[in-house]
Every structure is written in C-alpha cells, then in structure tokens.
C-alpha angles and dihedrals in degrees: 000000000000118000120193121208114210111185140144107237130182092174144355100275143147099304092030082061081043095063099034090050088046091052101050098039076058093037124134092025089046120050117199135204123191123218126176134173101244101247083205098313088314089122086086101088088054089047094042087056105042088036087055093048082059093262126129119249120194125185132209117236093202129067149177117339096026085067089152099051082050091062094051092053082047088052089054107044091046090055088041096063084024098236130218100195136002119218121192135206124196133003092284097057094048100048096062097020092071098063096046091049097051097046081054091041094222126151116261141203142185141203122206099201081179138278111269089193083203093146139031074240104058095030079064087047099054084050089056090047103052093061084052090054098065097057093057118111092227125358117199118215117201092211144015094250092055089044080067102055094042082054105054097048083064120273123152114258099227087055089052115098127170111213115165128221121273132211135193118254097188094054080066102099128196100272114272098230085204086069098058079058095044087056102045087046092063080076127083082224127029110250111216086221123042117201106188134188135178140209155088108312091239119133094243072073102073092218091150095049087055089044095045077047096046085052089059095040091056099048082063090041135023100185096071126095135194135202136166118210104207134093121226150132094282093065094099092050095040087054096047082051093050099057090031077069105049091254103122092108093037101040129060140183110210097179125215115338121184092202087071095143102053094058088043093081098043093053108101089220129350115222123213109194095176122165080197141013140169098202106315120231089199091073098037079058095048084053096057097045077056091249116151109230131218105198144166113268089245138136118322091350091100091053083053106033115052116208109257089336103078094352152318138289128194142172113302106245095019108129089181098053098038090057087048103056084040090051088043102046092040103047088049100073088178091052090040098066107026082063086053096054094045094053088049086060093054097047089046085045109038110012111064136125091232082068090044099043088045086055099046105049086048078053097051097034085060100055105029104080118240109250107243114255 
C-alpha cells in the first residue's frame, strides 16, 4: 500500500517526527511519499529529513493563496506514485487534499494533532477546518481530548479514532555528562537546579506565564535556573519579559538545538505551560530521558501526565500554581526522580511506534478496498 502525507511544514517538529516515525515502523509493507506546501521553501527541513530516512519528498510549488493551482500539483504527484490513500495533517492539507482525494476517488484521513488559535488567521482557518473534518473518511485524533472537541464540531463517531502520539526509544541515548556542563554553562552563574521547556515561542505556548512563574520560583529560591529551547515570533517579547522580571541571570532562550535529545536527561524537571495541546511529544521526550514533568492540565497532557505518580499537573495560565508544583516537585529529590522513572515506564510501556504502526495499518486496511484478485 502507498500512502501518501500531505502536510504544511515550516520545520521538523513535533507532528513532522509523528509521520517519519509512522512511516518507517510501517516501512517495507507500506510504502510512504511526503508532500508539503512550500511556507516559502521552509519545507526543506521536513524533505531533508524524510529524503535522508530513504523516503520521497516532494514540495508544492503553489501556496496560499493559489490554493487551486495547489490542488492540480497534488493531483499529479498522487497519479504519479499511484496512491492508495491519502492521509493529511493540518488545516492547510485538508482543505485542498479533499478534493483531490475525492476526483481521484481515493480514500482519505485526517489527523487532527490539535488547533493553536494563535492568530485571527489561523483561528479563520480552524473554522474552516472543522466543516472539512466531517467529510473526511477517518479522522485521527491524538488524544482523547482532542477526540472531544473533533466530536462536537460534528464528525461522525464511527470516523472518529483516537490514536496517541509515539516516540522512539531507541533514539534515548546514556546521558552525556559534557552536556550537563553545556547547559549550566548557558548561565552567567551556574544554578544548582535546571527546569527546561521546549517549543515554538508562539503565545498558544504559554512561555510568559512560565517566566512570570520562574520569577516567582527564583525569588524563593535563587539556585534554580530556567531555559526554553525553541525559536518564534515571541522571542523579542519573551526576552523583554525576561529581563522586565529581573531573569536575565536565571532564564535563558537557547534557541533551536537540534541536539534536543542529549540536554533532556541532564534537566532536573521540565515545565509545559500550554494554553492548548493535542498530546505533547515533548513530554513524552522529557519521560524517556527519566525527567519528572509539571505540566497544564490541557488537551491530551492528562492522558500523559499523570497527576503526583509520574508528574503535575496544574491549571493552564496560573503563574502561581505552576511555581508551586515546580518549587514542590524540585526541592523532593526523592519525588523528583521516582516521577522520571516512572514516566520513563509508561513511555517504554505504552508510547512506541511498534502500537501506532499496529493502529494505523488496522486504520488504513479498513478503509482502503482490497484489489480484486
């Protein structure tokens, strides 16, 4: 069976790791073509990666708003690698996937990795959305909380499939005890505690309500240090913040690192401060590399983070909660990491690529036709 992704990436992110590790947990039954709307030739990071795992990427020349032209070039490439099914991520994807989808009279999914609302825009857009969603043949919801909210903008139940977000152990390597210095190192002093997060520096993010926390974190106590790894357009305003609150020697914005991976095990907690989730990988990260998690109480995070077993969770845009859980979970060294290493045992047990792969291709079996013999 081919399947083809059609998605509109800027970077490799969180959904973009979703839909490589899908393909090669299916990979050599399945085969799977990329396809991505150009965002102004930032595609490439998603190619580069998927071209590099062995798997074709292909890029649209057209964009918003030659939406239609778009649709044409999708027609094509789909002919071209004769797809069985097509299977769209994001807004964008679904809107002129459809179409496509139904002229060729292929079966067609979505998955709904969640609405961020971060712009009058996109909020347009995600209306727009939700009337495309019930015209699709399947939608796949990462979490169950995103599974309510496709469901009450009208799909269908028996479309509706929760399937939650994978990631790949084996991608979880023994600490690197040079990064623990790499990280303290980011501080003009060296904090005796590290609280990480990581993201794009959009508001659905929450970054100023952690900052506004860690302020309050750090007036209690002056040995702990924060830092977000992410790059946005918030990065400006986050850093005026920053220094607003008297942070400049305690948080810092490393900006993107591709080594993401190798500083997660040597954070003392990683913080999530969210307005709006689908089911964070982050998290699901920050587990595996053993880290205890304080998190808002969003989306799919409560099907992740399970409340003062493996983590806390507290109210989404609550400074002061979300410095107290910090302050509770940091200064218990005991707590702190009998919560990582049981989010480690969840993620081993319950978050892999071999469960998605097994859903998906019950998924795709049941809606792609059998050729006749």
């Amino acid at each position: 069976m081919n399947v083809v992704h059609l998605t509109s990436s800027r970077f490799f992110g969180g959904p973009e790791r979703q839909m490589l590790g899908l393909a090669q947990a299916l990979a050599p039954r399945y085969e799977s073509t990329f396809v991505s709307f150009s965002e102004t030739g930032l595609c490439r990071d998603l190619l580069e990666h998927v071209q590099d795992a062995g798997f074709q990427g292909v890029s649209l020349r057209h964009d918003t708003p030659r939406l239609l032209a778009a649709h044409g070039e999708l027609l094509t490439v789909l002919r071209e690698v004769n797809a069985d099914l097509l299977c769209c991520h994001g807004y964008k994807a679904n809107l002129v996937g459809l179409p496509a989808a139904r002229r060729l009279r292929m079966p067609i999914v979505s998955v709904s990795h969640g609405w961020t609302g971060e712009s009058l825009r996109v909020r347009l857009y995600e209306a727009i959305d939700r009337r495309v969603l019930r015209r699709m043949d399947r939608v796949v919801c990462v979490s169950s909380g995103q599974a309510g909210r496709v469901l009450g903008c009208g799909v269908a139940s028996e479309k509706c499939r929760v399937i939650r977000n994978a990631i790949r152990i084996d991608r979880v390597e023994e600490p690197k005890p040079e990064y623990r210095d790499h990280l303290a190192d980011l501080f003009p002093v060296r904090p005796r505690w590290i609280v990480g997060a990581a993201g794009r520096l959009s508001p659905e993010k929450g970054f100023e309500v952690l900052v506004d926390a860690a302020a309050d974190v750090v007036s209690k106590n002056s040995q702990v240090g924060f830092v977000i790894f992410g790059d946005g357009v918030l990065r400006e305003r986050l850093r005026e913040r920053i220094s607003q609150r008297g942070l400049d020697r305690s948080f810092i914005l490393a900006g993107f690192r591709s080594d993401l991976d190798s500083y997660l095990p040597h954070l003392d907690l990683f913080a999530l401060s969210s307005f709006t989730e689908g089911l964070p990988v982050v998290v699901l990260e920050a587990f595996a590399a053993g880290v205890a998690v304080v998190a808002t109480r969003v989306g799919g995070v409560p099907e992740v983070v399970d409340h003062g077993v493996n983590g806390l969770c507290v109210e989404s845009g609550s400074p002061e909660e979300l410095a107290h859980g910090i302050l509770d979970v940091l200064t218990d060294e005991t707590l702190r990491c009998t919560m990582g290493q049981s989010g480690r045992k969840r993620v081993v047990e319950e978050f892999t690529f071999d469960r998605l792969a097994k859903q998906y291709q019950h998924l795709f079996e049941d809606i792609v036709a059998p050729c006749p013999n």
